[in-house]
C-alpha atoms as a printed R data frame, in Angstrom:
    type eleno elety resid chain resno       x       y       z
1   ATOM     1    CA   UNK     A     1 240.023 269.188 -21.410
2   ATOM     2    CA   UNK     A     2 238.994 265.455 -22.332
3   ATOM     3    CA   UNK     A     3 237.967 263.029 -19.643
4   ATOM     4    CA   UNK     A     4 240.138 260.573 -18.373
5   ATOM     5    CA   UNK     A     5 239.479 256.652 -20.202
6   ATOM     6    CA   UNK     A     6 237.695 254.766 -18.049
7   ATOM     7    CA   UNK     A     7 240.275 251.565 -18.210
8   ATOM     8    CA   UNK     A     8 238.672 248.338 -19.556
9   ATOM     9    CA   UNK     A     9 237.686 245.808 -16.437
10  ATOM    10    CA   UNK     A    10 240.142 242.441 -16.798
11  ATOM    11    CA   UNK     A    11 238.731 239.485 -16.954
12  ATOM    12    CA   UNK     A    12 240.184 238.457 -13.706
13  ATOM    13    CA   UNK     A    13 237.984 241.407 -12.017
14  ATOM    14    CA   UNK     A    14 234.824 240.105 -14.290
15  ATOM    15    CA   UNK     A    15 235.549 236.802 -12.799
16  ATOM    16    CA   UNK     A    16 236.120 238.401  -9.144
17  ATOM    17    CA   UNK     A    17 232.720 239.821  -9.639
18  ATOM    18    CA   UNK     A    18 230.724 236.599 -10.835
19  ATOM    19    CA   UNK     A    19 232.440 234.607  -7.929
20  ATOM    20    CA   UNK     A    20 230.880 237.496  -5.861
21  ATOM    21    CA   UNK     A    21 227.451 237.571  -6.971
22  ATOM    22    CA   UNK     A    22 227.346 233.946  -7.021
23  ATOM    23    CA   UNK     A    23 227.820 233.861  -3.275
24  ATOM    24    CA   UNK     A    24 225.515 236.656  -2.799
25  ATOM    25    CA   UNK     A    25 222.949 234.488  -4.532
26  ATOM    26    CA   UNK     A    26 223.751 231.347  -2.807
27  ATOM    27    CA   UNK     A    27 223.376 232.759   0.966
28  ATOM    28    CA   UNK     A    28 220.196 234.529  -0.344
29  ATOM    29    CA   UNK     A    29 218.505 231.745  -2.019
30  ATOM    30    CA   UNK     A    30 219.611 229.658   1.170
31  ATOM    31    CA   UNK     A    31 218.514 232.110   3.689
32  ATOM    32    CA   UNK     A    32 215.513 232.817   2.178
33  ATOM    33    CA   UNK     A    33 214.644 229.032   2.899
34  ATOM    34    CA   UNK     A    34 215.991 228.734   6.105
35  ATOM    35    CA   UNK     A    35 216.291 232.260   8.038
36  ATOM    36    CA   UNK     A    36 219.845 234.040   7.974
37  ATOM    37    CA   UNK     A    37 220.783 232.283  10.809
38  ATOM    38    CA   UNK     A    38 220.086 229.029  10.085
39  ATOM    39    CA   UNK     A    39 222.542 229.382   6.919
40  ATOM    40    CA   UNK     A    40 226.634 228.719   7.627
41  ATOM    41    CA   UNK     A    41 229.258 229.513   5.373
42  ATOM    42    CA   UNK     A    42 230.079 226.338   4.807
43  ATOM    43    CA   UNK     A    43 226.457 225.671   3.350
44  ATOM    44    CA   UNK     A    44 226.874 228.584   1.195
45  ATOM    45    CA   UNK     A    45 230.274 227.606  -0.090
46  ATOM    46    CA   UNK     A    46 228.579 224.484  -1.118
47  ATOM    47    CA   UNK     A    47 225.711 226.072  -2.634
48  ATOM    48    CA   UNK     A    48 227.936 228.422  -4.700
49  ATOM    49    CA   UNK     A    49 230.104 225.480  -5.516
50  ATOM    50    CA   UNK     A    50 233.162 227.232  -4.213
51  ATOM    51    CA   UNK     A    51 235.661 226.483  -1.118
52  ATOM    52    CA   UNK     A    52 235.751 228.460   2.198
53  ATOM    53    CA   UNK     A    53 239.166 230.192   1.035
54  ATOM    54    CA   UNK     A    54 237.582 232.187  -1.620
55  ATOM    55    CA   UNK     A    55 234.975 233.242   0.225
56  ATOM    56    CA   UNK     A    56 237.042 234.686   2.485
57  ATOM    57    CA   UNK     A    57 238.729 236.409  -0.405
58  ATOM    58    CA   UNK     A    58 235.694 237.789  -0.919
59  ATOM    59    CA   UNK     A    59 233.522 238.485   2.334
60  ATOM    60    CA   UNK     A    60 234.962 238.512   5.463
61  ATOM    61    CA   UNK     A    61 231.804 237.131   7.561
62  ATOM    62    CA   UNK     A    62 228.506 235.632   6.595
63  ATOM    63    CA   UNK     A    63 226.509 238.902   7.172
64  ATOM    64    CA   UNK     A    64 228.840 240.524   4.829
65  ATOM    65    CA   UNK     A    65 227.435 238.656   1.744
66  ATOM    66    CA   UNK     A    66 224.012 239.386   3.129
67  ATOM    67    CA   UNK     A    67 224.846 242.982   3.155
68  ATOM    68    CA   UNK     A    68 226.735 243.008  -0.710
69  ATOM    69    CA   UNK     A    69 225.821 245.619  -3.142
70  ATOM    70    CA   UNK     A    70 227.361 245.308  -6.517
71  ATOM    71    CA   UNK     A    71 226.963 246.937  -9.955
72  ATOM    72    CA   UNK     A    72 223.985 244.794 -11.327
73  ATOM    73    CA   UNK     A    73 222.514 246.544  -8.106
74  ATOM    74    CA   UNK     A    74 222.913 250.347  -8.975
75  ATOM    75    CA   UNK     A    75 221.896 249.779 -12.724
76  ATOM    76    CA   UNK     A    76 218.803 247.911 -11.709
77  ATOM    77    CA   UNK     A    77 217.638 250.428  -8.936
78  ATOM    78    CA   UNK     A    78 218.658 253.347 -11.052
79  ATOM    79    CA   UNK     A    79 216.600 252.233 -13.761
80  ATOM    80    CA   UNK     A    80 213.600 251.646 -11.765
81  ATOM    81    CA   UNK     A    81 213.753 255.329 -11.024
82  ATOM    82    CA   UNK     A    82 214.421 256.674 -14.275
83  ATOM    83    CA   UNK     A    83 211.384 254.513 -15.595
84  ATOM    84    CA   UNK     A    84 208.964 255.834 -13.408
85  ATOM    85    CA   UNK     A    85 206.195 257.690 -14.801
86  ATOM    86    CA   UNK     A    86 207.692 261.409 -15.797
87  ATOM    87    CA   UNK     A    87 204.908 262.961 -14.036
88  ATOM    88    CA   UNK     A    88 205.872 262.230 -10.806
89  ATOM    89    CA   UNK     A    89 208.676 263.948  -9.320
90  ATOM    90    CA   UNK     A    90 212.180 262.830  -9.245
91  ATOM    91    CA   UNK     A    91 212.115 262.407  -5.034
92  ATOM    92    CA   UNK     A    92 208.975 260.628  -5.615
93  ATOM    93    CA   UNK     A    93 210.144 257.938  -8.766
94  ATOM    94    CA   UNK     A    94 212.947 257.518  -6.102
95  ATOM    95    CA   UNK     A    95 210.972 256.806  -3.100
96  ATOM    96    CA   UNK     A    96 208.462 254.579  -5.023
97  ATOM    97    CA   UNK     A    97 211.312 252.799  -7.020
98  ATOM    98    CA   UNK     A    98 212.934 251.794  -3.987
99  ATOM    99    CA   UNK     A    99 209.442 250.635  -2.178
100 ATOM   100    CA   UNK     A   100 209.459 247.942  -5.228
101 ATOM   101    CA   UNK     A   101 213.073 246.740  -4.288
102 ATOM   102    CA   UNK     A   102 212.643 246.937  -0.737
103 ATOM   103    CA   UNK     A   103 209.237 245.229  -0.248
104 ATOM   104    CA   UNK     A   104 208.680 242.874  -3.351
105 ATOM   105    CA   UNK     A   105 206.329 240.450  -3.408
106 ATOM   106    CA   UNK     A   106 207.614 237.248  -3.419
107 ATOM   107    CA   UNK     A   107 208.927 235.628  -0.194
108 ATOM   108    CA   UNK     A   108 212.235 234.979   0.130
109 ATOM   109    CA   UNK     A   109 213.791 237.870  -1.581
110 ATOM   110    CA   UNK     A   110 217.107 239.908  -1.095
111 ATOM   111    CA   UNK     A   111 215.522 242.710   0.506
112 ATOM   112    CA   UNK     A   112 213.876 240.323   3.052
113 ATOM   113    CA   UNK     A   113 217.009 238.469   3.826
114 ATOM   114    CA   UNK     A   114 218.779 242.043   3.860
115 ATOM   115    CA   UNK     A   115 216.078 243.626   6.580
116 ATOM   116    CA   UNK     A   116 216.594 240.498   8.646
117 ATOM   117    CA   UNK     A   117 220.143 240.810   9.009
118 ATOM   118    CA   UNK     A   118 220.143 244.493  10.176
119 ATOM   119    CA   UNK     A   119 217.295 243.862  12.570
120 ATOM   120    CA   UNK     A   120 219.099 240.319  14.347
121 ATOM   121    CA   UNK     A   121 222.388 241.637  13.968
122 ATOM   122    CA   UNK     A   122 222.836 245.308  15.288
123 ATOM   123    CA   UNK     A   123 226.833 244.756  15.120
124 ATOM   124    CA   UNK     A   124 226.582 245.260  11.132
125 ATOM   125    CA   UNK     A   125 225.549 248.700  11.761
126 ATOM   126    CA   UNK     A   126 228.701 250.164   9.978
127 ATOM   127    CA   UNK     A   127 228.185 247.157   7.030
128 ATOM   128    CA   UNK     A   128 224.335 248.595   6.839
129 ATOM   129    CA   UNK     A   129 225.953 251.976   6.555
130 ATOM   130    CA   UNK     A   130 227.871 251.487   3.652
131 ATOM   131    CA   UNK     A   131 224.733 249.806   1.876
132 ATOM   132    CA   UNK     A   132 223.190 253.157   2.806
133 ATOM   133    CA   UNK     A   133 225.627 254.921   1.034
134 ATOM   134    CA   UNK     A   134 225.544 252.480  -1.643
135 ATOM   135    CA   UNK     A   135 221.984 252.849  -2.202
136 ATOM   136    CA   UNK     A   136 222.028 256.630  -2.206
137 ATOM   137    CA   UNK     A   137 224.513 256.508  -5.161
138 ATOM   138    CA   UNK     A   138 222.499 254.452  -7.347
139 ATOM   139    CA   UNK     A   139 219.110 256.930  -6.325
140 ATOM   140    CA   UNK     A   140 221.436 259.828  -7.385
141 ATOM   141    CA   UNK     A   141 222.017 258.167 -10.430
142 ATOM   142    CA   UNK     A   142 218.173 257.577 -11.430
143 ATOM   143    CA   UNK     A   143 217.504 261.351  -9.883
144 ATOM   144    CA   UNK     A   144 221.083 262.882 -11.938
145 ATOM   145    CA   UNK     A   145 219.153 261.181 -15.231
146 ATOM   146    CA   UNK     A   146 215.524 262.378 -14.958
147 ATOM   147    CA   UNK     A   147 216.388 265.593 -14.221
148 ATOM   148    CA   UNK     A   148 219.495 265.830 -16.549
149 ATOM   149    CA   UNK     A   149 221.750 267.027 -14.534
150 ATOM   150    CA   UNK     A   150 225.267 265.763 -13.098
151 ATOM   151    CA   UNK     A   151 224.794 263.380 -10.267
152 ATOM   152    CA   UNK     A   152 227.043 265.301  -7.793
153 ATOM   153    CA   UNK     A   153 224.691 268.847  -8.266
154 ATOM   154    CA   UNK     A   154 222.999 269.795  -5.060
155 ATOM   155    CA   UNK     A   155 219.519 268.986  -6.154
156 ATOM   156    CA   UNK     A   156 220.361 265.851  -7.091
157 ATOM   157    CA   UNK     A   157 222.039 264.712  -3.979
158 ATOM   158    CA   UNK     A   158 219.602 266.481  -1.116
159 ATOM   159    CA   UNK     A   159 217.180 264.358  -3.056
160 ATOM   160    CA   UNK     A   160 218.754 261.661  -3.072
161 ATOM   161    CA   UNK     A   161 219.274 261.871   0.406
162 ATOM   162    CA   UNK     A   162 215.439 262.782   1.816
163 ATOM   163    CA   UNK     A   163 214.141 259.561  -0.809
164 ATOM   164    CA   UNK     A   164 216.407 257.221   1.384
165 ATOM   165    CA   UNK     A   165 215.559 259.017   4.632
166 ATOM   166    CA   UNK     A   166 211.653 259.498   3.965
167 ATOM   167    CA   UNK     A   167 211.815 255.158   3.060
168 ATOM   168    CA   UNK     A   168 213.666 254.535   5.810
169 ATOM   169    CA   UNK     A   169 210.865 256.456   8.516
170 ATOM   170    CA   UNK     A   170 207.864 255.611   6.202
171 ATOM   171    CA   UNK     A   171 208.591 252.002   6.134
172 ATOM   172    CA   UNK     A   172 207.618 249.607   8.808
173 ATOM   173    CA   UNK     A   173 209.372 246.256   8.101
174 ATOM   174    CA   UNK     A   174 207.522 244.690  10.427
175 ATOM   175    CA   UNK     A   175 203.818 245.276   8.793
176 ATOM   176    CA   UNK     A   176 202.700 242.990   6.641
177 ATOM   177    CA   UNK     A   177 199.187 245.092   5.584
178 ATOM   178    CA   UNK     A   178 200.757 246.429   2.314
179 ATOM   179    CA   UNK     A   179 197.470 248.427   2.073
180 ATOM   180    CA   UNK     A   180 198.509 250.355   5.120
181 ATOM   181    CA   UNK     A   181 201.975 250.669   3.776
182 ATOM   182    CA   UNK     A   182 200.941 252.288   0.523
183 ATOM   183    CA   UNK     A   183 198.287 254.808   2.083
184 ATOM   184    CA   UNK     A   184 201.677 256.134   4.395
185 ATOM   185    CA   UNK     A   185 203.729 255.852   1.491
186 ATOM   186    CA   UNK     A   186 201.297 258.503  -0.539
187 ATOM   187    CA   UNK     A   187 200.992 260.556   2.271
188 ATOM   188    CA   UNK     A   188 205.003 260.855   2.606
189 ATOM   189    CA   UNK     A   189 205.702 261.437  -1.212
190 ATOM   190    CA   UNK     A   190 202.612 264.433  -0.846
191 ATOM   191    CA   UNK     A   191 204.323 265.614   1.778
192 ATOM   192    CA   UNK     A   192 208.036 265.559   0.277
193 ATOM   193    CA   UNK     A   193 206.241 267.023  -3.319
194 ATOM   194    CA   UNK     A   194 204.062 269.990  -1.743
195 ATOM   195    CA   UNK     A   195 207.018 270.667   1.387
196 ATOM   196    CA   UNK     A   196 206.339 270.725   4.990
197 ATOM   197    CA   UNK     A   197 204.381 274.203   5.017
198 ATOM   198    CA   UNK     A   198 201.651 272.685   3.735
199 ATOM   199    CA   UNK     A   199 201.239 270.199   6.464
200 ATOM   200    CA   UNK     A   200 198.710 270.989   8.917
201 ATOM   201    CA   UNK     A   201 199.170 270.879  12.340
């Protein structure tokens, strides 16, 4: 049985896209200057060079293009993970790959303007959600491709799964001593590699 084409994308969707990203970058260049909440859609619009109709056509609120996750997104973070050293394991490349996107080091960043949202704005809990889910995907992707296997197999998605999860409880937004960060990230990925029987009580 052959696979289904994959239909070209139009150039109206490649422009849909651009238009997209462009905004993205806009509110996160401007909110990395300002704080989220000092940024309005209307500065944004002007930013992106764009009027307030289509970027309604496109978000629906402001947090909304703080919270986008688009193609450029999955390819980046799944190639992060797939160029990790091949000694480590795959949960490990996954959970290390996404410490570089989620804490990088210059101020200002995505990921800073993203962690600021969800912790001022607890009504985008079911936006943050979806960028969970989002971010999963692209992990299973990297995982699917080190390990060579499809990216829906069980192995693939459970680890998928405990990389986000283990980030997600071994970070500490908050905690600036990246020193302290990277001692609790090696403890988590021993932890995840050797399994919890080895963990002493």
């Amino acid at each position: 049985m052959t696979e289904p084409r994959r239909q070209p994308v139009s150039q109206r969707e490649n422009r849909k896209r651009a238009t997209a990203a462009r905004l993205r970058d806009s509110a996160t260049k401007l909110a990395g200057r300002r704080g989220t909440d000092r940024v309005t859609i209307d500065d944004i619009c002007a930013d992106a060079g764009v009027s307030r109709r289509t970027f309604f056509n496109h978000f629906a609120t402001k947090d909304e293009v703080f919270l986008a996750w688009d193609a450029s997104d999955d390819a980046y973070l799944t190639g992060l993970i797939v160029d990790r050293p091949r000694s480590e394991s795959a949960v490990r490349a996954a959970l290390c790959a996404m410490t570089i996107t989620a804490f990088p080091p210059e101020p200002g960043s995505r990921a800073t303007v993203v962690r600021e949202v969800m912790a001022n704005h607890p009504d985008v809990a079911a936006q943050a959600t979806q960028l969970t889910r989002k971010v999963v995907r692209a992990v299973e992707a990297g995982i699917a491709e080190r390990l060579g296997l499809p990216a829906d197999a069980h192995a693939v998605r459970l680890g998928a799964v405990t990389a986000v999860a283990a980030l997600t409880v071994t970070m500490n937004p908050s905690d600036p001593d990246e020193a302290a960060r990277q001692r609790l990230l090696e403890e988590t990925c021993r932890i995840l590699d050797q399994g919890f029987m080895t963990v002493e009580p």
